[in-house]
PyMOL Python script that loads the backbone (N, CA, C, O; Angstrom):
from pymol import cmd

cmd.read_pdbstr("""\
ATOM      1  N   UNK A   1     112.288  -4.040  -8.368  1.00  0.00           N
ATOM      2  CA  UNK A   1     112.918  -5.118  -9.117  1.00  0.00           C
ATOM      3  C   UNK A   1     114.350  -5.313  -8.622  1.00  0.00           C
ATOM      4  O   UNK A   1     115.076  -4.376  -8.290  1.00  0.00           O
ATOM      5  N   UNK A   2     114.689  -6.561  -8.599  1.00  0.00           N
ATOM      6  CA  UNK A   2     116.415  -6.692  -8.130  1.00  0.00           C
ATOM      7  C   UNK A   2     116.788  -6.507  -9.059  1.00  0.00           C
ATOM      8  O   UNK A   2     116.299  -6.803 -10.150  1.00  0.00           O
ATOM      9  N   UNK A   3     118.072  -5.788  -8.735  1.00  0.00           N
ATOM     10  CA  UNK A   3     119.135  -5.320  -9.469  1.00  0.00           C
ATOM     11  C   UNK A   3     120.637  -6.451  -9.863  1.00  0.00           C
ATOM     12  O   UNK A   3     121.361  -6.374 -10.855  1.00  0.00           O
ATOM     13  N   UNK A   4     120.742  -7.523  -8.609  1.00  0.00           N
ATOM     14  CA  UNK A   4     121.604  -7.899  -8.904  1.00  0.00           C
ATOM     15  C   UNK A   4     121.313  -9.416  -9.486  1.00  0.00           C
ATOM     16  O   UNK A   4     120.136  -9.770  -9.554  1.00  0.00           O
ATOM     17  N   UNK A   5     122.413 -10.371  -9.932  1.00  0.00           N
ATOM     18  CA  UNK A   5     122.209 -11.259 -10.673  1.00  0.00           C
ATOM     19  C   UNK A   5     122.009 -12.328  -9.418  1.00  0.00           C
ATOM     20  O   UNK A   5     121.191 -13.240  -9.534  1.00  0.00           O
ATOM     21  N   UNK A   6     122.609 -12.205  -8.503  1.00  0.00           N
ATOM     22  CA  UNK A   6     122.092 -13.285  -6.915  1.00  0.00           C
ATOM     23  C   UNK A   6     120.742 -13.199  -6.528  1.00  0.00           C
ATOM     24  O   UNK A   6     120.127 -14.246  -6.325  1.00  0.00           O
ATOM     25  N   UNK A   7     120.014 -11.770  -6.355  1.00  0.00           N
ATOM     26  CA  UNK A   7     118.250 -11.943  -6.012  1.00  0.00           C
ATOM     27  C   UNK A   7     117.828 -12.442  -7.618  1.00  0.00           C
ATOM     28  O   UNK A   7     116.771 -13.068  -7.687  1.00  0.00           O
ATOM     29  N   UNK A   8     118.379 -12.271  -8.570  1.00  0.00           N
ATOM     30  CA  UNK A   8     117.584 -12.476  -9.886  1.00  0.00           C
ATOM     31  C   UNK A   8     117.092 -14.003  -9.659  1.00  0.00           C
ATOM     32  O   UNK A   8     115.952 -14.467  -9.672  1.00  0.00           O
ATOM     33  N   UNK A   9     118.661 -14.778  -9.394  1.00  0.00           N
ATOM     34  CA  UNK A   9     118.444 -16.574  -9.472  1.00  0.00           C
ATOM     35  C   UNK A   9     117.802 -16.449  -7.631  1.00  0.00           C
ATOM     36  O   UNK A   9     117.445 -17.523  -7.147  1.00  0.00           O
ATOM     37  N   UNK A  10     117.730 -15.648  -7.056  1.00  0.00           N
ATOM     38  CA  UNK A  10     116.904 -15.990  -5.698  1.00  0.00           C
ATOM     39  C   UNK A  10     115.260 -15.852  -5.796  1.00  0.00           C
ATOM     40  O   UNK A  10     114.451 -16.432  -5.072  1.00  0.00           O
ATOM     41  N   UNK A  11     115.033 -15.130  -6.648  1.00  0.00           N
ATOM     42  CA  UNK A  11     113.495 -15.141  -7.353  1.00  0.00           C
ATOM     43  C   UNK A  11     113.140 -16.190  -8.195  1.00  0.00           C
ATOM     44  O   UNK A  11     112.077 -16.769  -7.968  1.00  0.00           O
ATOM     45  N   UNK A  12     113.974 -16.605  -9.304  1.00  0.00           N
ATOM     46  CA  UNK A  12     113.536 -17.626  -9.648  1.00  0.00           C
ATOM     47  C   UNK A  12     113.350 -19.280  -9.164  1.00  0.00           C
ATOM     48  O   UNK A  12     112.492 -20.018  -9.649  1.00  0.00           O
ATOM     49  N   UNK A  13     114.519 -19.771  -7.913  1.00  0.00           N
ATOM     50  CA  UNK A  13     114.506 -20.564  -7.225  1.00  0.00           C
ATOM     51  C   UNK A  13     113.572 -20.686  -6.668  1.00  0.00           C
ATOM     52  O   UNK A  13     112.829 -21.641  -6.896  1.00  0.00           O
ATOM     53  N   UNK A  14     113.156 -19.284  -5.279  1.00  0.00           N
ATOM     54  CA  UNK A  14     111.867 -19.151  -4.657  1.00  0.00           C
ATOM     55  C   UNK A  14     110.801 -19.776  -5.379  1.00  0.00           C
ATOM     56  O   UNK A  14     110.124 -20.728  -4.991  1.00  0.00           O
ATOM     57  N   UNK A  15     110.716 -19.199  -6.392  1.00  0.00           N
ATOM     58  CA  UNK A  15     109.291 -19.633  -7.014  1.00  0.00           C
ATOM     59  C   UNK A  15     109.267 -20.923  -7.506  1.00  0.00           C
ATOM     60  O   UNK A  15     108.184 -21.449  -7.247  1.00  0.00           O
ATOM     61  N   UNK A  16     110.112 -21.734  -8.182  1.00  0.00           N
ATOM     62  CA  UNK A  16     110.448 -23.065  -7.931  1.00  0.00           C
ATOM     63  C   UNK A  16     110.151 -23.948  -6.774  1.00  0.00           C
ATOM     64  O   UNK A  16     109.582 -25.039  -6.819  1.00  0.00           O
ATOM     65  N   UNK A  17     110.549 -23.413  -5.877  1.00  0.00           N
ATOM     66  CA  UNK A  17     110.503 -24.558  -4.424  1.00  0.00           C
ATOM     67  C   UNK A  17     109.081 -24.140  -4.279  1.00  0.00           C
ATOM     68  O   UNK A  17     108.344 -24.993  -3.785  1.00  0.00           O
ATOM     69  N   UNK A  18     108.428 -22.748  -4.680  1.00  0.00           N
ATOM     70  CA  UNK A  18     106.908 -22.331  -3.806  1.00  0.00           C
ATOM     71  C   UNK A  18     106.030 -23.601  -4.731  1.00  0.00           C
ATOM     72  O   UNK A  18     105.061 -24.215  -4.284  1.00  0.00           O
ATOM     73  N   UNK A  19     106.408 -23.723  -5.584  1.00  0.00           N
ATOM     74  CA  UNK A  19     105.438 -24.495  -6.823  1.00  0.00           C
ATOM     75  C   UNK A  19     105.146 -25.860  -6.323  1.00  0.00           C
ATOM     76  O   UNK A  19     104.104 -26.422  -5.983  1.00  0.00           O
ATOM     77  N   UNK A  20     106.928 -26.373  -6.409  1.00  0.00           N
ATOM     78  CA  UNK A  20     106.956 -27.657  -5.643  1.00  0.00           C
ATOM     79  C   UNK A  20     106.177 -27.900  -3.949  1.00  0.00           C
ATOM     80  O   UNK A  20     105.707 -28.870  -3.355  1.00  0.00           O
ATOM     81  N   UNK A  21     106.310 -26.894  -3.734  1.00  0.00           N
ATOM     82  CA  UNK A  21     105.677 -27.140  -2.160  1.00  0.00           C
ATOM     83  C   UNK A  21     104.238 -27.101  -2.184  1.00  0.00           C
ATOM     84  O   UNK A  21     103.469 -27.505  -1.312  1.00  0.00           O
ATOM     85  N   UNK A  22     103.974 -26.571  -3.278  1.00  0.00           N
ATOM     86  CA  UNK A  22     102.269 -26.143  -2.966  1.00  0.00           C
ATOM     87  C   UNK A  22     101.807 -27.555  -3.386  1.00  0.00           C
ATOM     88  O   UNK A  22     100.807 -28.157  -2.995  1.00  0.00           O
ATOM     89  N   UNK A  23     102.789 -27.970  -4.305  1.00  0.00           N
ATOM     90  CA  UNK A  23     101.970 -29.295  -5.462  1.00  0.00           C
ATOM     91  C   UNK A  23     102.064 -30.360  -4.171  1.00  0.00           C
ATOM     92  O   UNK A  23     101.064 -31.013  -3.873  1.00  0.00           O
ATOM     93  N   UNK A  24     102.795 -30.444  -3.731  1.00  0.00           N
ATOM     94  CA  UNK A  24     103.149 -31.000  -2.637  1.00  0.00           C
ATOM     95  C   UNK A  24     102.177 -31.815  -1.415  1.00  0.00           C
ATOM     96  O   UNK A  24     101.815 -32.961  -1.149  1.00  0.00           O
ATOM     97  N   UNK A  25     102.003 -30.235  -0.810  1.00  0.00           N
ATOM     98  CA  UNK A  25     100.966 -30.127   0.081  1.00  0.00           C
ATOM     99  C   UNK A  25      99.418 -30.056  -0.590  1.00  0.00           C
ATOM    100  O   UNK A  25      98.420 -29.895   0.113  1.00  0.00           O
ATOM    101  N   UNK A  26      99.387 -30.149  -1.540  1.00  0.00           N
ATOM    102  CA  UNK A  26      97.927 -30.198  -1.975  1.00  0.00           C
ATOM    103  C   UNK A  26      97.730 -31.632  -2.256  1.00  0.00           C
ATOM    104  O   UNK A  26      96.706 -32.233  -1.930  1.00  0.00           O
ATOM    105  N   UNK A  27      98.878 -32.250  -2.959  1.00  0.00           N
ATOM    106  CA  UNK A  27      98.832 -33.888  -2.792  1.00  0.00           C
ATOM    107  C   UNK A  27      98.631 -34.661  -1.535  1.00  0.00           C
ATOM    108  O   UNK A  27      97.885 -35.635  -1.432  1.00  0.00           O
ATOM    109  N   UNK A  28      99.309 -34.180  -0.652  1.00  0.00           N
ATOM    110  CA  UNK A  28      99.130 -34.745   0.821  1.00  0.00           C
ATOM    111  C   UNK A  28      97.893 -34.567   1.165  1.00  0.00           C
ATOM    112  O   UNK A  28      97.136 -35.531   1.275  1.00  0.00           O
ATOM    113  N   UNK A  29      97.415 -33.051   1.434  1.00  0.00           N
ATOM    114  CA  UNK A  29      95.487 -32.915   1.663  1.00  0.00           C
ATOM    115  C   UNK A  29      95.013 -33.792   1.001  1.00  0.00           C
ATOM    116  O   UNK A  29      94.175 -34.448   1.620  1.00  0.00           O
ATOM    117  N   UNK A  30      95.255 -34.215  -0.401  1.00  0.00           N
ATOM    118  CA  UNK A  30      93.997 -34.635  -1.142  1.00  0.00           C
ATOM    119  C   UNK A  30      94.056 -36.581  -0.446  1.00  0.00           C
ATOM    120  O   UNK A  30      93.157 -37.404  -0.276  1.00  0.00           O
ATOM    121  N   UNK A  31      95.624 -36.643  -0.212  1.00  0.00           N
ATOM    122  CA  UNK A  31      96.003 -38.339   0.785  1.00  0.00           C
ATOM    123  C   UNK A  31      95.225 -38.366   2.052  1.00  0.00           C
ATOM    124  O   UNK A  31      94.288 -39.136   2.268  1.00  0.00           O
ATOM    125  N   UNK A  32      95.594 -37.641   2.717  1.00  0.00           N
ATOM    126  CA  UNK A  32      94.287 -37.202   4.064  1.00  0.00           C
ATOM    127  C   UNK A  32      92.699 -37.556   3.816  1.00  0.00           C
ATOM    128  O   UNK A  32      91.874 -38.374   4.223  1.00  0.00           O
ATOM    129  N   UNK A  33      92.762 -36.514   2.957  1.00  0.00           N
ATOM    130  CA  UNK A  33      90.991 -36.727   2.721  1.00  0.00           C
ATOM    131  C   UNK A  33      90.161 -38.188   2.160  1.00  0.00           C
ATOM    132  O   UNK A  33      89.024 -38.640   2.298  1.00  0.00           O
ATOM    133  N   UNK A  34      91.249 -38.567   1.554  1.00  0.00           N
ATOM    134  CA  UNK A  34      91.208 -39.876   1.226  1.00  0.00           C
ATOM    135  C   UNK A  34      91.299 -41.247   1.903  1.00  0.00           C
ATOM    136  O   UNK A  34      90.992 -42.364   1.487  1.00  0.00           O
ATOM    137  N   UNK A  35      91.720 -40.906   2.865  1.00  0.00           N
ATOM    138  CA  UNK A  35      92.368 -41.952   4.230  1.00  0.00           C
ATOM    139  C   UNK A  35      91.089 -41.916   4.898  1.00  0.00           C
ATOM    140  O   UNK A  35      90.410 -42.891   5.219  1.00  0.00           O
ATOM    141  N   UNK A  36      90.693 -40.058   5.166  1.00  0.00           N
ATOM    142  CA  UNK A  36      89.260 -40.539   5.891  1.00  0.00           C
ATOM    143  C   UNK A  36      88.076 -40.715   5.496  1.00  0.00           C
ATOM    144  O   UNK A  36      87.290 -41.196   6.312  1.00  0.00           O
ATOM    145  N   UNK A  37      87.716 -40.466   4.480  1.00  0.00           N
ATOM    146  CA  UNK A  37      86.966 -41.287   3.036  1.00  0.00           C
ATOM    147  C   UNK A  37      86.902 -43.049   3.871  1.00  0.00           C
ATOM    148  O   UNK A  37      86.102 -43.284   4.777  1.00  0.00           O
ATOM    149  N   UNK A  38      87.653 -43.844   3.466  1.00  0.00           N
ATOM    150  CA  UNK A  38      88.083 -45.150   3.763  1.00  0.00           C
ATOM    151  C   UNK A  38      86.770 -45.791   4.176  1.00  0.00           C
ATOM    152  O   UNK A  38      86.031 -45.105   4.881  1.00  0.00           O
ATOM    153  N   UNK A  39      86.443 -46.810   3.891  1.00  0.00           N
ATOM    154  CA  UNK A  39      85.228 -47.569   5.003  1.00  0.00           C
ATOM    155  C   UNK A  39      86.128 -48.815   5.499  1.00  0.00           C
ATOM    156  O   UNK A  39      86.096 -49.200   6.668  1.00  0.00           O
ATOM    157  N   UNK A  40      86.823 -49.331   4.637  1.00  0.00           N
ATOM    158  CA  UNK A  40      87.620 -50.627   5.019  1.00  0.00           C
ATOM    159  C   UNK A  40      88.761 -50.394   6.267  1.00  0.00           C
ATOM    160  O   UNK A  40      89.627 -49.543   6.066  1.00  0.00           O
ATOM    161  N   UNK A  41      88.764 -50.836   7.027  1.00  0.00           N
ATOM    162  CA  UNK A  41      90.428 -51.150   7.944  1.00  0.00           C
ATOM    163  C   UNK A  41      91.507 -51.269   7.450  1.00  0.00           C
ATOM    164  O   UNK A  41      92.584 -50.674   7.509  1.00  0.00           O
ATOM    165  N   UNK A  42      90.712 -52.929   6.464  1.00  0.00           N
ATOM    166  CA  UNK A  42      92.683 -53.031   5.738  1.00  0.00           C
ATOM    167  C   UNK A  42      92.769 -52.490   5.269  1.00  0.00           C
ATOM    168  O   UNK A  42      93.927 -52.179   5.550  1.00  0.00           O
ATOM    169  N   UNK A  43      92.274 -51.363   3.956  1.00  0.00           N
ATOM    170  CA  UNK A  43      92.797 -50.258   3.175  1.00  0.00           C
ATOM    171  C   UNK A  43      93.321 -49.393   3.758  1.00  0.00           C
ATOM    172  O   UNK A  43      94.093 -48.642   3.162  1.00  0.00           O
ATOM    173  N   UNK A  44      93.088 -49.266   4.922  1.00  0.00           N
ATOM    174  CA  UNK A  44      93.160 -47.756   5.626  1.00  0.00           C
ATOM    175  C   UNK A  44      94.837 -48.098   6.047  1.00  0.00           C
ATOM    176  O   UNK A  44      95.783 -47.479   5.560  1.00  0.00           O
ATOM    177  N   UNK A  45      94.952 -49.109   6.960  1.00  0.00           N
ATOM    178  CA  UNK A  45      96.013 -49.256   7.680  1.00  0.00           C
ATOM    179  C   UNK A  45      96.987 -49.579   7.124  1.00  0.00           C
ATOM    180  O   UNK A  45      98.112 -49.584   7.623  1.00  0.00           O
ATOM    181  N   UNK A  46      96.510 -50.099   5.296  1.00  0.00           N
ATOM    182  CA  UNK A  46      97.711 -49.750   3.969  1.00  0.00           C
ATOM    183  C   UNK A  46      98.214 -48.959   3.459  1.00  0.00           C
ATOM    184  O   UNK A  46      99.328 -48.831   2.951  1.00  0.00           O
ATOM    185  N   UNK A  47      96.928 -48.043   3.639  1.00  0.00           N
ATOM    186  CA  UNK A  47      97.528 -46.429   3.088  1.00  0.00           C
ATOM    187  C   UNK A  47      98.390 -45.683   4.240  1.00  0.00           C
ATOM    188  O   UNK A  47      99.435 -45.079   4.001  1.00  0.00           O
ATOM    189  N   UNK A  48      97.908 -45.788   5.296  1.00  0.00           N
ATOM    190  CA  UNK A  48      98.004 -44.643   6.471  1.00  0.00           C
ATOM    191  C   UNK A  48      99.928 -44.373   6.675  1.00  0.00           C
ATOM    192  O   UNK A  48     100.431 -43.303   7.018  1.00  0.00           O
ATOM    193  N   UNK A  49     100.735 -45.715   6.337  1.00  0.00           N
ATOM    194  CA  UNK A  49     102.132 -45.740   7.002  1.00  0.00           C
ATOM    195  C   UNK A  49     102.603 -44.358   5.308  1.00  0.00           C
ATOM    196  O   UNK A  49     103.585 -43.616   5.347  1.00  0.00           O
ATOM    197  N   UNK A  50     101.626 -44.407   4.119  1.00  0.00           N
ATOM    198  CA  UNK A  50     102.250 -43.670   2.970  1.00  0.00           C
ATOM    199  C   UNK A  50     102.061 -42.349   3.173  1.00  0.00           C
ATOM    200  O   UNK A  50     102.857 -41.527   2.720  1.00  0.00           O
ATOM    201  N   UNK A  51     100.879 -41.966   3.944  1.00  0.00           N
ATOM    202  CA  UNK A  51     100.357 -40.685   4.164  1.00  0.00           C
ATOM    203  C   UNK A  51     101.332 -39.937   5.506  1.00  0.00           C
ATOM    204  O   UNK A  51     101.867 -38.834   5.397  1.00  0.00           O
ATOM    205  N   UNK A  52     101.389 -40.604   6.452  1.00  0.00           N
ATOM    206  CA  UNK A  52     102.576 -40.605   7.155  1.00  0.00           C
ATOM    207  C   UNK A  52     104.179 -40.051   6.969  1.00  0.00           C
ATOM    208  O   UNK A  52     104.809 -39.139   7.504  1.00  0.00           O
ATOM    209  N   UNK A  53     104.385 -40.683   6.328  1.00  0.00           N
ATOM    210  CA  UNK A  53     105.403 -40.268   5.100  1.00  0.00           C
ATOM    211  C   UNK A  53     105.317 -38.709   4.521  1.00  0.00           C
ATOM    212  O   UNK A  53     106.065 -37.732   4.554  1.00  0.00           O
ATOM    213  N   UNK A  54     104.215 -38.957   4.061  1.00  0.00           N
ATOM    214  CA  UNK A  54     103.948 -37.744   3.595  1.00  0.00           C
ATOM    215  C   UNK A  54     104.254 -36.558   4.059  1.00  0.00           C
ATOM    216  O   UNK A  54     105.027 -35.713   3.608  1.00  0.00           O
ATOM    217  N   UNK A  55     103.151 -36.557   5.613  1.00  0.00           N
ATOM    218  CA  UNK A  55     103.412 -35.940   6.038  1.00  0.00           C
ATOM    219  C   UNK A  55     104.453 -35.426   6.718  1.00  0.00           C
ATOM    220  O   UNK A  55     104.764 -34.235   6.764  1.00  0.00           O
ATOM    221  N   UNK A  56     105.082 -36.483   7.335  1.00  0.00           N
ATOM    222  CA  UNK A  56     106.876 -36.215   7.617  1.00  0.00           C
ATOM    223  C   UNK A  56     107.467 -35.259   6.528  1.00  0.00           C
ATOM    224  O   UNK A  56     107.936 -34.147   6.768  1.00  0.00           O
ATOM    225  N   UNK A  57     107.393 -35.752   5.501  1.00  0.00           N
ATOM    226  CA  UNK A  57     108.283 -34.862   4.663  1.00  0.00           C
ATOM    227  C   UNK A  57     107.871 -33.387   4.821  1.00  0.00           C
ATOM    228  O   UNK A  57     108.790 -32.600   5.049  1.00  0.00           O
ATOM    229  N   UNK A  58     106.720 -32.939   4.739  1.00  0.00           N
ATOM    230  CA  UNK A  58     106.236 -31.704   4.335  1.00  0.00           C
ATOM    231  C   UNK A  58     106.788 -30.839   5.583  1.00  0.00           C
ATOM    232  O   UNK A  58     107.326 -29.740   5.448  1.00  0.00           O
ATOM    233  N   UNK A  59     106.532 -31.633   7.084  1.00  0.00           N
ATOM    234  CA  UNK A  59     107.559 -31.164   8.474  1.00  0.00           C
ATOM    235  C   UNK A  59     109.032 -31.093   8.107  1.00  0.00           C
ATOM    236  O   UNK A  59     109.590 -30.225   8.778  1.00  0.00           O
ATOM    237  N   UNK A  60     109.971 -31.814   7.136  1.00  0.00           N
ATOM    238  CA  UNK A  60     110.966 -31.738   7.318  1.00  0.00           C
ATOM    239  C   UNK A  60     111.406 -30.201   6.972  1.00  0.00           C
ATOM    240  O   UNK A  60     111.939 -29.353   7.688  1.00  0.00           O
ATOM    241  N   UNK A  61     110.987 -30.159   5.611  1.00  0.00           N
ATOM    242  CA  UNK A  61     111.107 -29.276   4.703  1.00  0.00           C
ATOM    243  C   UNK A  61     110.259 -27.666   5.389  1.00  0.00           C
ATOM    244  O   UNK A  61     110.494 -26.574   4.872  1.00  0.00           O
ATOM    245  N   UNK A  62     109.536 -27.790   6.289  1.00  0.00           N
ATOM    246  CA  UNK A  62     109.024 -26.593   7.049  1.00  0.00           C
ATOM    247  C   UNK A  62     107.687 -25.575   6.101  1.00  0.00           C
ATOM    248  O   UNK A  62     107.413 -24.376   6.153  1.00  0.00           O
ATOM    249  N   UNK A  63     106.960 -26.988   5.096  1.00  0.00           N
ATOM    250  CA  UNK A  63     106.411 -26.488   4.429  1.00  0.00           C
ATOM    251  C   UNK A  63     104.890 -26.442   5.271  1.00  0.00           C
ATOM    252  O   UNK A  63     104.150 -25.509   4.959  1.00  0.00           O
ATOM    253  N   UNK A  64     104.319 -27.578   6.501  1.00  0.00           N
ATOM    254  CA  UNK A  64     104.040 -27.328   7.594  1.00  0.00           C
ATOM    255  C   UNK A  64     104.373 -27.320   8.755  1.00  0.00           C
ATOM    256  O   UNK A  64     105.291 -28.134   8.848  1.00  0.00           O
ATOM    257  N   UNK A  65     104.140 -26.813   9.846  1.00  0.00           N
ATOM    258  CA  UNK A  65     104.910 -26.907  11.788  1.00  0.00           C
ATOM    259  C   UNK A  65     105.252 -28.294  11.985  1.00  0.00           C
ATOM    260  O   UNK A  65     104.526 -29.203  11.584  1.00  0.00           O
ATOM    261  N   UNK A  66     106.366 -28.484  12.607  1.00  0.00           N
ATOM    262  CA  UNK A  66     105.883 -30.146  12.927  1.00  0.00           C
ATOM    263  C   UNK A  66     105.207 -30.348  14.476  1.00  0.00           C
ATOM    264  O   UNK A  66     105.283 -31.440  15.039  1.00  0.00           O
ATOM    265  N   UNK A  67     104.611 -29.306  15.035  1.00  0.00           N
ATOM    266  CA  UNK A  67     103.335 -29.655  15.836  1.00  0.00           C
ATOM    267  C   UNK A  67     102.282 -29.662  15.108  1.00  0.00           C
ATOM    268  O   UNK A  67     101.403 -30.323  15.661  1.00  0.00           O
ATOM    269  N   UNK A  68     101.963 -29.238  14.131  1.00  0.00           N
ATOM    270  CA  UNK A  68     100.775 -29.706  13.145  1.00  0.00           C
ATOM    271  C   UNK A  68     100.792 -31.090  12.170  1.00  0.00           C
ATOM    272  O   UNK A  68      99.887 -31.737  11.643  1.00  0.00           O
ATOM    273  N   UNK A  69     102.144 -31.215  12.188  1.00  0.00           N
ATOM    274  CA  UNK A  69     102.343 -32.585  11.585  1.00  0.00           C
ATOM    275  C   UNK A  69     102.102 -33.819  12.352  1.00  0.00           C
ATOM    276  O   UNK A  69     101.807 -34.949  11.961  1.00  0.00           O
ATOM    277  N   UNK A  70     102.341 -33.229  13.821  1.00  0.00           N
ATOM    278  CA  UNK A  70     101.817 -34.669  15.018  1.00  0.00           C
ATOM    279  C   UNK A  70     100.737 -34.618  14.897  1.00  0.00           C
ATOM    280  O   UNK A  70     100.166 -35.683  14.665  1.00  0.00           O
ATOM    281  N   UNK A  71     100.081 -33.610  14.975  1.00  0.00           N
ATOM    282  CA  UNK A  71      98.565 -33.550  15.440  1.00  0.00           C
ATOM    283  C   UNK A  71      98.032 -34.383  14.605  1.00  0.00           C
ATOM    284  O   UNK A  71      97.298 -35.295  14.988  1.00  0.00           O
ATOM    285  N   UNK A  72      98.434 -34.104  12.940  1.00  0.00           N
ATOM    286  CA  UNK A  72      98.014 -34.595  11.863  1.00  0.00           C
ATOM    287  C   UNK A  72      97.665 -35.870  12.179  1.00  0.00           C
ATOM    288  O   UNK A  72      96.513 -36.250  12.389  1.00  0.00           O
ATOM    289  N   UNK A  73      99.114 -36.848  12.233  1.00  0.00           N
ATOM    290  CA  UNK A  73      99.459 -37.920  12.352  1.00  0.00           C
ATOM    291  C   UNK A  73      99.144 -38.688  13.208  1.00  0.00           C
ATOM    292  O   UNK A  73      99.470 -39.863  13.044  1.00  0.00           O
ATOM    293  N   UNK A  74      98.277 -38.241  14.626  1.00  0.00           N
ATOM    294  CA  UNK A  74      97.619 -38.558  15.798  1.00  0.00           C
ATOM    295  C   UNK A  74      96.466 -38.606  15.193  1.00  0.00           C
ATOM    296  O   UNK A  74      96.119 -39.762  14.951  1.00  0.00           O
ATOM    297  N   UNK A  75      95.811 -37.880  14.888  1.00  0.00           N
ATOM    298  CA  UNK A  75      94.223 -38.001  14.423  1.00  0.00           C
ATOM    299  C   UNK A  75      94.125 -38.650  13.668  1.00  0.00           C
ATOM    300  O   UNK A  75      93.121 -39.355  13.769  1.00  0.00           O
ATOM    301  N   UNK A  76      94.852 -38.856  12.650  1.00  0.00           N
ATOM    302  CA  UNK A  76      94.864 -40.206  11.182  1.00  0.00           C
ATOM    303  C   UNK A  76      94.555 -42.293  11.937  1.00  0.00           C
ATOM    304  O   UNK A  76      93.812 -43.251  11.723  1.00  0.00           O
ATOM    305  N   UNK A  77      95.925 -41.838  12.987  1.00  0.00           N
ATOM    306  CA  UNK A  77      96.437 -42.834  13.434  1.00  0.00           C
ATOM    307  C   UNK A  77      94.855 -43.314  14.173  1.00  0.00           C
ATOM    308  O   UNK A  77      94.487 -44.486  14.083  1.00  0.00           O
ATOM    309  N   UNK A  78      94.241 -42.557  14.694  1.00  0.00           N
ATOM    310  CA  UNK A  78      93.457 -42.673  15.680  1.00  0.00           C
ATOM    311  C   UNK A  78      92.028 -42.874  14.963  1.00  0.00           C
ATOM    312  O   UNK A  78      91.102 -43.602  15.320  1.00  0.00           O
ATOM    313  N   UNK A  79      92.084 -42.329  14.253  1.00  0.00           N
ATOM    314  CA  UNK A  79      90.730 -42.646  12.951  1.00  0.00           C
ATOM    315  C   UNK A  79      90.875 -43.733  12.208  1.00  0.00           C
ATOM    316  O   UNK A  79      89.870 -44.191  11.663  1.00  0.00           O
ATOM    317  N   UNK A  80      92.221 -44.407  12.020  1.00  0.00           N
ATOM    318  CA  UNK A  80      91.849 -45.594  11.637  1.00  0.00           C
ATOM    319  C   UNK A  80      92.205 -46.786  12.527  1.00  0.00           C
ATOM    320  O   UNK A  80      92.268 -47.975  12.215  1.00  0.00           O
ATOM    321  N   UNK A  81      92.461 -46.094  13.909  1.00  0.00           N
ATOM    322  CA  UNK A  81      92.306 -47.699  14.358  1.00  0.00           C
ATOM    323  C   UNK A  81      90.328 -47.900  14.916  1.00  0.00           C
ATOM    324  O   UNK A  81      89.621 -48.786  15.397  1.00  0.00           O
ATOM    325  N   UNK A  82      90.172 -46.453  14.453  1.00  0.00           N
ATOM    326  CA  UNK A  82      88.192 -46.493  15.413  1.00  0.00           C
ATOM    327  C   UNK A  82      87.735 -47.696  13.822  1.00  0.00           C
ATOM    328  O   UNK A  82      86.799 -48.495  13.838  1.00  0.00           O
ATOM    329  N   UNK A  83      88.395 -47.545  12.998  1.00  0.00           N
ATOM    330  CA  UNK A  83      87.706 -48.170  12.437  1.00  0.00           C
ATOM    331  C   UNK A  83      87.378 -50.067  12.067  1.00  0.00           C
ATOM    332  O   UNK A  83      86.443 -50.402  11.340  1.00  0.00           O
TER     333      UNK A  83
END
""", "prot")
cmd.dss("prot")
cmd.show_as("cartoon", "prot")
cmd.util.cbc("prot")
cmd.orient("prot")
C-alpha cells in the first residue's frame, strides 16, 4: 500500500484515466464494428470521417500504437470505398 499522500492521488487518478480509456476504446470497437456492419456507401462514408476521429484520439492519448491506428484507418478507408 502507498504510504504517501502523492501515490495515494496517483492511484486514484490512474484508475480514473484506466476507466475513461477503457470506456473509450470499447466505444470506438463497437464504431468499427459498426462501420463494417454497413451495406450502404452513403452511410458508410458518413460515418467513417467520425470513426476516424475516433480513432485519432485513442493514438493521441497512447491508449492504442499509432501504427495500429493507421492500419486501423487504412482498412476502414479501404472497406468502404469496396463498397
Amino acid at each position: 500500500m502507498a504510504n504517501h499522500k502523492s501515490a495515494l492521488k496517483r492511484i486514484r487518478s490512474n484508475e480514473a484515466k484506466r476507466l475513461t480509456n477503457r470506456y473509450q476504446h470499447k466505444t470506438t470497437r463497437n464504431a468499427i464494428k459498426k462501420l463494417r456492419d454497413m451495406e450502404k456507401a452513403k452511410d458508410a462514408q458518413a460515418f467513417l470521417p467520425s470513426v476516424v476521429s475516433m480513432i485519432d484520439k485513442l493514438a493521441k492519448k497512447n491508449v492504442i500504437h499509432v501504427n495500429k491506428a493507421a492500419n486501423l484507418k487504412s482498412g476502414l478507408t479501404k472497406h468502404v470505398a469496396s463498397l
